[in-house]
Phi, psi and omega in degrees: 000125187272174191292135154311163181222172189231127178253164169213147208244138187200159177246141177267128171189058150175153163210186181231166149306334178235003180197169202213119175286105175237118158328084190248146212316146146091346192239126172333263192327120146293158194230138161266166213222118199276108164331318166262033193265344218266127170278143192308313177338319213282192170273309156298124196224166175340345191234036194263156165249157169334115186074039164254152176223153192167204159216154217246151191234150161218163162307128179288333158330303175306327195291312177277333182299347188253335177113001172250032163190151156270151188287135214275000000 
């Protein structure tokens, strides 16, 4: 069974080798976000660079763990 996910609509403005600073619709704050969290479905996926927008799909756990869903 695969893990629920969470989609979020963001902007990338910033990025790491291992992770990518995103803006997300609704949220102040930017959050990084671990490349390898990023589900292959999204749009922004694992390989975006600065000033892409779109939508980022992560694991939901990961989602309430940053403070950007509530836990179920």
């Amino acid at each position: 069974m695969s893990q629920p996910t969470v989609e979020l609509e963001v902007e990338v403005i910033h990025t790491s080798e291992k992770a990518l600073l995103v803006r997300v619709e609704g949220h102040d704050d930017p959050v990084w976000m671990a490349r390898s969290a990023v589900h292959e479905d999204s749009e922004v996926d694992c390989d975006a660079d600065v000033g892409d927008k779109g939508t980022l799909i992560i694991p939901k756990w990961l989602a309430v763990e940053k403070g950007l869903e509530e836990g179920a």
